[in-house]
VEXRODREN-797216 format. One line per 10 residues: number of its first residue (from 1); their letters; for each residue x, y negated, z of N, C-alpha, C. Coordinates in Angstrom, 1 decimal. Example, Ala and Ser with C-alpha at 12.3 -4.5 7.8 and 13.67 -1.06 7.14 Angstrom:
2
1> as> 13.2,5.7,7.8,12.3,4.5,7.8,13.2,3.3,7.8; 12.8,2.2,7.1,13.7,1.1,7.1,12.9,0.0,7.9
END
This chain:
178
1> xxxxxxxxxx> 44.7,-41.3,107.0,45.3,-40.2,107.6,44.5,-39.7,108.8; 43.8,-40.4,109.5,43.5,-40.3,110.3,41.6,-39.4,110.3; 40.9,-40.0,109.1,40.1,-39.0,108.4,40.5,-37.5,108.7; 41.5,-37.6,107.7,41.9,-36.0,107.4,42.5,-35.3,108.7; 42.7,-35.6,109.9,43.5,-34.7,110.5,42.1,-34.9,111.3; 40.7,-35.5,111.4,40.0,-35.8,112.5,38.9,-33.7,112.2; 38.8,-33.5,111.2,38.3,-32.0,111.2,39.6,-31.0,111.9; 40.7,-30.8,111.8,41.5,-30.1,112.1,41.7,-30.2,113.5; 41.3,-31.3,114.1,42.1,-32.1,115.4,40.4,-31.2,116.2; 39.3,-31.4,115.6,38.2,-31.3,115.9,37.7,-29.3,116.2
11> xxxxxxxxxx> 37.8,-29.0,114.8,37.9,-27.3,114.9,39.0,-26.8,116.1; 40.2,-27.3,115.9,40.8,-27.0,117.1,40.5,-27.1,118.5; 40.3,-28.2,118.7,40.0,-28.5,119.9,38.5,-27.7,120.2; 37.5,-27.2,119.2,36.5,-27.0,119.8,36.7,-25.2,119.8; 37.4,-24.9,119.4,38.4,-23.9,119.8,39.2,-22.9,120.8; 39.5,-24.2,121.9,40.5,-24.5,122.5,41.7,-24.3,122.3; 42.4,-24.3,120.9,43.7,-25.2,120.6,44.3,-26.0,120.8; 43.9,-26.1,122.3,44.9,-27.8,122.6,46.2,-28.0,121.9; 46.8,-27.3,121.8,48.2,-27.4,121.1,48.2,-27.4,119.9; 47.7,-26.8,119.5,47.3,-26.9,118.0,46.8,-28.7,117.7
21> xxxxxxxxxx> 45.8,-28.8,118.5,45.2,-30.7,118.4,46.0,-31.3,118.6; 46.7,-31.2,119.7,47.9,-32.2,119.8,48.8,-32.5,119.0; 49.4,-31.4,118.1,50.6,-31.1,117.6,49.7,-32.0,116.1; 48.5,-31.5,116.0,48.1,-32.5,114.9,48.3,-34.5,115.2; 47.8,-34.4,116.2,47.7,-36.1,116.8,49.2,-36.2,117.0; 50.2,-35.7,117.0,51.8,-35.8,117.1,52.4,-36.2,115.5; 51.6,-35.2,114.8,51.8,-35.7,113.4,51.6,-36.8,112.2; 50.3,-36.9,113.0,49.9,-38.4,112.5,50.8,-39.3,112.8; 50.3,-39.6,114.1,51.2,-40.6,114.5,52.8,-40.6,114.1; 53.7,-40.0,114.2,54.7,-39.9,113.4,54.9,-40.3,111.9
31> xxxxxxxxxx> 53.9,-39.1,111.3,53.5,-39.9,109.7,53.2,-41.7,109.8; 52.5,-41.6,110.5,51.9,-42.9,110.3,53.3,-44.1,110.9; 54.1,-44.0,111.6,54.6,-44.9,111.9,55.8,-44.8,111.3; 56.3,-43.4,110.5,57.5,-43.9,109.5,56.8,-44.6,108.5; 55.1,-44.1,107.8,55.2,-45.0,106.6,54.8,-46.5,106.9; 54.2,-47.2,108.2,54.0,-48.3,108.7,55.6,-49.1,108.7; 56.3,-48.4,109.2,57.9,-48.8,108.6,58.4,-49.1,107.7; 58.3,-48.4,106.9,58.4,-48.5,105.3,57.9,-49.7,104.9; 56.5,-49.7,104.8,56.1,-50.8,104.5,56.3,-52.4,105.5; 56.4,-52.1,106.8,56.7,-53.0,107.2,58.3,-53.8,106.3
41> xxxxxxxxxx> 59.1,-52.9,106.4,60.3,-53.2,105.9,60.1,-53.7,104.6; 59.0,-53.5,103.7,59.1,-54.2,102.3,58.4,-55.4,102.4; 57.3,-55.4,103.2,57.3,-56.9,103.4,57.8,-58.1,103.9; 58.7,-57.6,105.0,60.1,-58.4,105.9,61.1,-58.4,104.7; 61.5,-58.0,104.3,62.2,-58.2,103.1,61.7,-58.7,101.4; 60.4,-58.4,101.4,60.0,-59.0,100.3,59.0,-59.9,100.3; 58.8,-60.5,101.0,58.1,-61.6,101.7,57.2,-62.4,100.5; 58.3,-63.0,99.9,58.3,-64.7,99.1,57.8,-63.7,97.8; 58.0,-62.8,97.4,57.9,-62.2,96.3,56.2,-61.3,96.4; 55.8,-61.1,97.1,54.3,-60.6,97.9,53.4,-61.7,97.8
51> xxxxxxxxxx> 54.0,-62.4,98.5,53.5,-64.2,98.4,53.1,-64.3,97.5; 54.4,-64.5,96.7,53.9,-65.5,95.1,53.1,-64.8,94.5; 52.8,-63.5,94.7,51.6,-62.5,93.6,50.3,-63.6,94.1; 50.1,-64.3,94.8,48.6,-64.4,95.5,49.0,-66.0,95.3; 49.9,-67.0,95.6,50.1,-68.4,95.8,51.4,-68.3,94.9; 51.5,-68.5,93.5,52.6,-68.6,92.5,53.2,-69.6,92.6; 52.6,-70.7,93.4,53.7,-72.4,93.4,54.4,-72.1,94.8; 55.5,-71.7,94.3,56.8,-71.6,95.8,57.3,-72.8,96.5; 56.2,-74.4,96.2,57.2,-75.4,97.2,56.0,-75.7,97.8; 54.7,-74.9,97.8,53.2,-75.9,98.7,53.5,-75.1,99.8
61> xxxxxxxxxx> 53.3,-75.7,100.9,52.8,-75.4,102.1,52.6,-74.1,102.4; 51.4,-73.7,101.7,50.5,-72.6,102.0,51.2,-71.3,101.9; 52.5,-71.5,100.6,53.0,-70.2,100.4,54.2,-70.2,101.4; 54.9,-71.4,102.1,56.0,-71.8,103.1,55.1,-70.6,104.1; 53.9,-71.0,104.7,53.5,-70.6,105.9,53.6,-69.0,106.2; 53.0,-68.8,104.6,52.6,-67.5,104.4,54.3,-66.5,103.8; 54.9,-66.9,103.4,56.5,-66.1,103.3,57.1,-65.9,104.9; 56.6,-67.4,105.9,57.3,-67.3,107.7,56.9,-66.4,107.6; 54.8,-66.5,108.1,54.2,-65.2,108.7,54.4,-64.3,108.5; 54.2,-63.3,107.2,54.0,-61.9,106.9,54.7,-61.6,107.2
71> xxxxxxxxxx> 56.3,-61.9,107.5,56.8,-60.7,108.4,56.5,-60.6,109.8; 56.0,-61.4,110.1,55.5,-61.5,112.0,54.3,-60.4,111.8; 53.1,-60.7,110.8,52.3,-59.9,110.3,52.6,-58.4,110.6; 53.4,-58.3,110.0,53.8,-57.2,109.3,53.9,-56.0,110.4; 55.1,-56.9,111.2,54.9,-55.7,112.7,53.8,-55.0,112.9; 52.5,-55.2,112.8,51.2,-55.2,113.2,51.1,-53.4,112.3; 52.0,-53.5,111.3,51.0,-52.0,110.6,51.8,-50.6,111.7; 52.3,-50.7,112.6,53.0,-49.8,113.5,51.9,-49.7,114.7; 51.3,-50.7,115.2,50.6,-50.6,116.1,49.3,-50.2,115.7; 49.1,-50.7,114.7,47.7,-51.0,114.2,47.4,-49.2,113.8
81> xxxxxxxxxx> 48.7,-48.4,113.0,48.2,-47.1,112.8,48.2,-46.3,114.0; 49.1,-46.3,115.0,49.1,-45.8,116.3,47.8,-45.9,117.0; 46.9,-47.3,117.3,45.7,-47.4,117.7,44.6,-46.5,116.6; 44.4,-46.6,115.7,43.4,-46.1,114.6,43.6,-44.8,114.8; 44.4,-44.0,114.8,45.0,-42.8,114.9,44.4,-42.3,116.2; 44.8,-42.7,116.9,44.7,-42.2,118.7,43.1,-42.7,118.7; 42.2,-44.0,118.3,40.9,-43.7,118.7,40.5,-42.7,117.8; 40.6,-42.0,116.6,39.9,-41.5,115.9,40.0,-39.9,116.1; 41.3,-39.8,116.9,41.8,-38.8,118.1,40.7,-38.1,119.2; 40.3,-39.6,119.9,39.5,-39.4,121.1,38.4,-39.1,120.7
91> xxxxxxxxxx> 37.8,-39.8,119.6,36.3,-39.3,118.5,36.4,-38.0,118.3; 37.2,-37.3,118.1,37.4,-35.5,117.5,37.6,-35.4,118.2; 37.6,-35.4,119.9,37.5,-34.2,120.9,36.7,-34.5,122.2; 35.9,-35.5,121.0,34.3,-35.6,122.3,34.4,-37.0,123.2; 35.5,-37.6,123.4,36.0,-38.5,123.9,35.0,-39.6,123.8; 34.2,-39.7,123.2,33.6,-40.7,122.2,33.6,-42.4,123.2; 32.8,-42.4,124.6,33.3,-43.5,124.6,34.6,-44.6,125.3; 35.7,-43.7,125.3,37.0,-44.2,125.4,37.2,-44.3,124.1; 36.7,-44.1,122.7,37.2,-44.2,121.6,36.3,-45.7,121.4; 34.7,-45.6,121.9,34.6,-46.9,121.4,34.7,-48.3,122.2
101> xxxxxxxxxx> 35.1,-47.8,123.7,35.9,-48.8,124.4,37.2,-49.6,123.8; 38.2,-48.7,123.2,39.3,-49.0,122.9,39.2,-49.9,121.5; 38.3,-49.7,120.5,37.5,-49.7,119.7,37.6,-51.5,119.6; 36.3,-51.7,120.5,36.0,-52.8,121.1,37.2,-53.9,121.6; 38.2,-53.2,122.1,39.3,-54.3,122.7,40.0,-54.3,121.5; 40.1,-53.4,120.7,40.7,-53.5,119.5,40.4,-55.0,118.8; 38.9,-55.4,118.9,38.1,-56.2,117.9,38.1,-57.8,118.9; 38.2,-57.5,119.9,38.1,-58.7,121.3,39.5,-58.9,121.7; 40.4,-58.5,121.4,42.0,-59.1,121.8,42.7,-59.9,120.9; 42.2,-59.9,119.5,43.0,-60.7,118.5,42.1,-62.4,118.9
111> xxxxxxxxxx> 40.8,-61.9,118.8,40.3,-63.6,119.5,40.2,-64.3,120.4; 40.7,-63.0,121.4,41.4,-64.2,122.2,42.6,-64.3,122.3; 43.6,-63.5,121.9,45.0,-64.2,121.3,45.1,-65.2,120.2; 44.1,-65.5,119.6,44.0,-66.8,118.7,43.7,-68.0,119.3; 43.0,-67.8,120.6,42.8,-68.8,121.5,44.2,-69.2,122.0; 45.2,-68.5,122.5,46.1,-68.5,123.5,47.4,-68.9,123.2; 47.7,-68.0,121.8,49.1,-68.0,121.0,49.6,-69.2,120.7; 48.8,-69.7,119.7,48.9,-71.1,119.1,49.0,-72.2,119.9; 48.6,-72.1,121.5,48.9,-73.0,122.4,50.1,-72.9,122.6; 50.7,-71.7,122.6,52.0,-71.7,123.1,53.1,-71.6,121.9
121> xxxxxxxxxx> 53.0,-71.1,120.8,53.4,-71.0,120.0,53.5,-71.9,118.4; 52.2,-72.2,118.1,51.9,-73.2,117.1,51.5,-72.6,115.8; 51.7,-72.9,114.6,51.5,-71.7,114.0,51.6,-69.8,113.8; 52.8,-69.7,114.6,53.3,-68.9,114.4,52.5,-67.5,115.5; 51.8,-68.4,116.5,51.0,-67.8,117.3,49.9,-67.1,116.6; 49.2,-67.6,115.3,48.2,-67.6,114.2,48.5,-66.0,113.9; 49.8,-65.8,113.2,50.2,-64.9,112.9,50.3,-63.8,113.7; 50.9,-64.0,115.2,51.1,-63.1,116.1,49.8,-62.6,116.9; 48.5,-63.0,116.6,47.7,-62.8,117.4,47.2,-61.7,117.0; 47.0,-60.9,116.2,46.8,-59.9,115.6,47.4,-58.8,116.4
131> xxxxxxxxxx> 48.9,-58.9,115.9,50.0,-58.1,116.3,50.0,-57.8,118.1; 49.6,-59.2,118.3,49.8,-59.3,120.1,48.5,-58.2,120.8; 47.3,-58.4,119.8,46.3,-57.4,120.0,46.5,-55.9,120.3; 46.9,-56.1,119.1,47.5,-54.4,118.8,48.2,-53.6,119.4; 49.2,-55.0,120.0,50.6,-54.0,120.9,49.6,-53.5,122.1; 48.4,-54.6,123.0,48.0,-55.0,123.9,47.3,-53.2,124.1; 46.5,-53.0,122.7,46.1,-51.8,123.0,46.5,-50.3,123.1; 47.8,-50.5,122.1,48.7,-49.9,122.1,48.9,-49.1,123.6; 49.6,-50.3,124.4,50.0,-50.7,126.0,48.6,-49.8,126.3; 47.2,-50.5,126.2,46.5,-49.4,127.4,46.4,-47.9,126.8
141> xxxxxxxxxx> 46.8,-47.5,125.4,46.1,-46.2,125.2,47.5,-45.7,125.8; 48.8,-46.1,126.1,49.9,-45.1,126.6,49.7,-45.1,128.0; 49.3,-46.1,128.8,49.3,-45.7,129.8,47.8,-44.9,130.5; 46.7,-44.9,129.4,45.8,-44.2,130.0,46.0,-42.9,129.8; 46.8,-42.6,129.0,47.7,-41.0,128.3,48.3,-40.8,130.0; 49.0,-41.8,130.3,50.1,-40.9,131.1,49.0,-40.6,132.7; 48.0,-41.8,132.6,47.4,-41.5,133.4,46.4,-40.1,133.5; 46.0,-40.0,132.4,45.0,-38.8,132.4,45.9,-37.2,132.3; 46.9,-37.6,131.8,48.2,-36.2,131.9,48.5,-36.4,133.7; 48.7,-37.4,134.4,49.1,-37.3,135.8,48.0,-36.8,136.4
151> xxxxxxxxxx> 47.1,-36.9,136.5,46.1,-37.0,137.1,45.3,-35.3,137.4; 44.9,-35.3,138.7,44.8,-33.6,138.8,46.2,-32.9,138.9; 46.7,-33.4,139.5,48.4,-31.9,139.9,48.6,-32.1,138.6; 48.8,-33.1,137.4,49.5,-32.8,136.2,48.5,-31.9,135.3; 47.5,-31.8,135.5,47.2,-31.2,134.3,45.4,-32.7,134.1; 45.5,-32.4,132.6,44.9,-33.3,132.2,43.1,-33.1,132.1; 42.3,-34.3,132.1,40.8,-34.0,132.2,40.4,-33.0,131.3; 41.3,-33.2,130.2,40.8,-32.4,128.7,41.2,-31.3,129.0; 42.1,-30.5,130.0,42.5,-29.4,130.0,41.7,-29.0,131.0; 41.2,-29.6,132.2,39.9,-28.8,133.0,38.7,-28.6,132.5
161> xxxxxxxxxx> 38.2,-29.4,131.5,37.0,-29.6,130.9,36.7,-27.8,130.1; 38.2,-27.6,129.3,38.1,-26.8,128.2,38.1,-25.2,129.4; 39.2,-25.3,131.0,38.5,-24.5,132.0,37.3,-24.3,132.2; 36.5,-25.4,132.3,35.0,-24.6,132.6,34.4,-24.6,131.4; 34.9,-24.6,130.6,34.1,-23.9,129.4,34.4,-22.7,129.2; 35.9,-22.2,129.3,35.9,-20.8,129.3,35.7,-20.1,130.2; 35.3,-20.8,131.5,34.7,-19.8,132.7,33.3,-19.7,132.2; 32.4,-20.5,131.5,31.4,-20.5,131.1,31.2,-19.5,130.1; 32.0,-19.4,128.9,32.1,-18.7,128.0,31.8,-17.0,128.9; 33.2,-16.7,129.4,33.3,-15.3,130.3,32.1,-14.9,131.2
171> xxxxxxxx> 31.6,-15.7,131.8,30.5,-15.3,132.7,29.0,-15.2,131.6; 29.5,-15.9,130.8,28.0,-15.1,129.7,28.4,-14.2,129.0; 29.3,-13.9,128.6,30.1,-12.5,127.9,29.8,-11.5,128.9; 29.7,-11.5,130.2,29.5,-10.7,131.3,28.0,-10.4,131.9; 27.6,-11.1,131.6,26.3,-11.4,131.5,25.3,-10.3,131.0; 26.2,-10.8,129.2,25.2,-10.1,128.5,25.9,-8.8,128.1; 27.1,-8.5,128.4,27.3,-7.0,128.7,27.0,-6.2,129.9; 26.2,-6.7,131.1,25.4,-5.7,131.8,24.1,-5.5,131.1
END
């Protein structure tokens, strides 16, 4: 999803269509978190039956472990498209490295929630450490959103940026019409 909307989100924005870009990154993410739903919902529900495609003996251990987890798993495809979506967001409008900061905690939060979980949790921590990642980043891309919209009397970095480019634009249009 996130491919396809990254040229539209992009042309726009270099445009200055902020609303246009936005409305695209509003769309994704919406797309993406009813069909993360969906699917989450067939795996929490179809668990043992997902399972057995991959571990066909329903009394070992391994497929016990794996019918608990995957729905704890499962959570994860809501956050997980929300993050993918929103860095690949910040990549199409120049943002680049808050895209690969976020990027990075993306790949550094699940190990060390695999350190932490399981202490407190046991196996089931195994499972959640993923998810625990995800939400974690989740958590900072909303509140660096609300921060960078508060910030400046309410209007956002991306929205002064795209000001002095069209003061830049006008004063060469002026320029080169004397």
């Amino acid at each position: 999803m996130v491919h396809s909307a990254q040229p539209i989100v992009s042309y726009n924005y270099g445009c200055g269509q902020l609303l246009r870009s936005n409305k695209a990154l509003r769309l994704c993410i919406i797309s993406a978190v009813v069909f993360a739903l969906l699917i989450s919902g067939v795996f929490v529900c179809f668990s043992g039956d997902i399972v057995s495609l991959f571990l066909p003996d329903r009394t070992s251990h391994a497929w016990q472990y794996a019918v608990a987890g995957l729905p704890l798993f499962a959570v994860d495809y809501i956050f997980f498209g929300i993050n993918v979506i929103t860095i690949g967001y910040y990549t199409s409008i120049e943002r680049i490295n808050l895209a690969m900061r976020l990027t990075l905690l993306r790949g550094i939060l699940p190990v060390l929630f695999f350190f932490i979980l399981p202490a407190w949790f046991g196996v089931t921590g195994i499972w959640l450490a993923v998810v625990a990642g995800d939400i974690t980043t989740t958590v900072v891309i909303v509140f660096l959103n609300l921060k960078d919209k508060n910030s400046k009397k309410g209007t956002s970095n991306v929205d002064d940026h795209f000001r002095e480019v069209t003061k830049m634009i006008e004063i060469g249009k002026r320029s080169v019409s004397k």
